[in-house]
Phi, psi and omega in degrees: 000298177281003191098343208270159195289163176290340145328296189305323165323269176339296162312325187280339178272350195270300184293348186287309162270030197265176175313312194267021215319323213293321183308287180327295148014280205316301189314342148308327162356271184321279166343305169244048129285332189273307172300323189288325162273355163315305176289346171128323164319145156285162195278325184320311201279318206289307209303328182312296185297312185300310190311284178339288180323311198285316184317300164317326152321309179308280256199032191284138183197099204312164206267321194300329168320276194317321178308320195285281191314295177293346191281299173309332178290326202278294201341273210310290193309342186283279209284324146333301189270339162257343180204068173318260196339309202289329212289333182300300218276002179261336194274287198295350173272005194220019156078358184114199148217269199266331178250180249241132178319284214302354167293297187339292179297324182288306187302306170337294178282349175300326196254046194040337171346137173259128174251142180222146201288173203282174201224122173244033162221334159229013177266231224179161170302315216250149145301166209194138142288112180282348186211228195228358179241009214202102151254109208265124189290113167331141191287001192285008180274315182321131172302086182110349182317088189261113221285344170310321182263342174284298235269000181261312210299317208273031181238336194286004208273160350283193190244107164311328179185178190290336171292327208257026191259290210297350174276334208277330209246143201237022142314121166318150197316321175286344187279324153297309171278002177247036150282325153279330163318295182304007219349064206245010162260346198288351174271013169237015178265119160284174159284350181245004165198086187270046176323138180277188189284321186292330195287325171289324167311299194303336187294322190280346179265330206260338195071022163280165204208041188330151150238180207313299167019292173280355189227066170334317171271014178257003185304316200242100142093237168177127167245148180296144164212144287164074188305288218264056164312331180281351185300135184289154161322289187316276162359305207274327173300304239264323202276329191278309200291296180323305175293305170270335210069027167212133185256108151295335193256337166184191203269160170312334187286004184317293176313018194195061173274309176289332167296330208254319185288347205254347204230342194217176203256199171299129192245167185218178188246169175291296172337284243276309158315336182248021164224029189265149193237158183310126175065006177300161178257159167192166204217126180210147187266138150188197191237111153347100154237357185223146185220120164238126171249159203199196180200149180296172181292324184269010195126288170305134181260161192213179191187135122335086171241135177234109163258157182235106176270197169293340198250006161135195210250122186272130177258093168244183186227136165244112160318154162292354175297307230266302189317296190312316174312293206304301176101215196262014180235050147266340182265016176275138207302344217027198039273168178244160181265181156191108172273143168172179181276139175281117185208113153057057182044037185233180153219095182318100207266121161249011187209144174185133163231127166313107170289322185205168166261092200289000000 
């Protein structure tokens, strides 16, 4: 159309994609305006032609790219909606994605999904769906976890009961006290020897090692059981987060209950919050789980926050006023209080406060 060599081509294709695409371009302009009328186009029909190029330059995005990206998006959305369990549990064998693992486990659990802590009689290195409702989390969460030495430990299986766990296997003591922490020991405890968790920590601290011998009745088998019926709700999040870096039994602001009753007013949920109408005010809690920063058209910087309640994910937007107020505690873990206007399914934050130091 314009006449130009393939060199010149080229060039012209290296800027349409490029970082500076919008800049760069332009310089090209002339060249094939001059040429596409050399040639006989009309100027109406070149400019015309050009705008589409350069428009396209704003966005270049190869078609077989976009084609890949929707097939894998309807897939991953098929199986999300048909098969939860399988789907969580494959994003949590591969460590998360675009949020923080524990969004996962909260969308998870939202959806009636059961988490279950990692296991050394029937779990596994990897996470895993044991069912189409159950998933059970992999030793690769365990804290500290050296997966080489979990995978000899898990070839010494089965275990009869936990003294014959604590003789047969040769982790180190720290590795031990977060396998029980992680509570990935509670399936070797029997009912006719209901060691609690501190007694197991304490064997693992003392290094003691009974051997089989002395203890007769543990011979055959296991039954579930349940020491540390008495552990609090908190306790057991505060103990999952130490261990795993994930709270399974309910979401984390669980833990910043008394900071939240003692510090902030009437509140609305994320569920609650996406059925809000164009410019309604709301005022809502939750915990970072996403941070995006960006800069105005003038300049000014601005951000992107996705907070998380129990009932799913809040979208807010902070203006450069809000960025600047805040300073360098806008990246802070929280939880945050955040007041603000409802705009285009964000929430345009004019007020925000740090509740704890999460």
């Amino acid at each position: 159309v314009a006449g130009m060599s393939l060199g010149e081509a080229d060039l012209l294709r290296r800027a349409m994609g490029g970082k500076r695409q919008c800049e760069s371009i332009t310089l090209h302009q002339h060249r094939f305006m001059a040429g596409a009328l050399a040639g006989g186009m009309g100027e109406e029909a070149a400019f015309s032609l050009w705008r589409q190029i350069s428009s396209f330059a704003g966005y270049a995005f190869c078609k077989a790219h976009s084609a890949s990206f929707a097939r894998l998006s309807f897939q991953m959305a098929w199986l999300r909606a048909h098969h939860p369990a399988l789907f969580f549990a494959m994003i949590l064998r591969h460590n998360g994605g675009y949020y923080h693992p524990q969004t996962y486990v909260d969308e998870a659990r939202r959806l009636g999904i059961r988490l279950l802590p990692p296991c050394v009689v029937h779990g596994s290195w990897l996470t895993e769906a044991v069912d189409e409702q159950t998933i059970r989390l992999g030793l690769q969460w365990v804290r500290g976890l050296n997966q080489q030495a979990a995978l000899e430990m898990l070839g010494r299986r089965p275990f009869a009961h936990w003294h014959a766990f604590l003789a047969r296997v040769t982790l180190d003591r720290e590795s031990l006290a977060m396998l029980v922490l992680a509570g990935a020991t509670d399936n070797l405890i029997t009912s006719s020897d209901p060691l609690s968790r501190q007694e197991r920590l304490w064997m693992v601290e003392s290094r003691t090692r009974p051997v089989a011998h002395t203890l007769p009745h543990l011979e055959d088998g296991t039954a579930t059981w349940t020491p540390e019926a008495e552990e609090s709700l908190e306790e057991r999040l505060q103990r999952e987060l130490h261990a795993l870096g994930l709270a399974l039994s309910d979401h984390p602001l669980r833990l910043f209950r008394a900071h939240l009753t003692a510090a902030v007013g009437r509140v609305i949920s994320a569920r609650r919050l996406a059925s809000l109408q164009e410019g309604m005010a709301a005022s809502c809690v939750g915990l970072p789980v996403a941070y995006k920063s960006m800069e105005t058209k003038k300049g000014e910087p601005m951000c992107f926050l996705t907070l998380s309640d129990r009932t799913g994910l809040i979208e807010t937007t902070l203006f450069p006023d809000m960025v600047k107020r805040l300073g360098a505690g806008v990246r802070h873990r929280g939880p945050w209080w955040v007041r603000g206007i409802v705009e285009k399914g964000s929430l345009v934050v004019k007020e925000a406060t740090l509740i704890a130091a999460g």
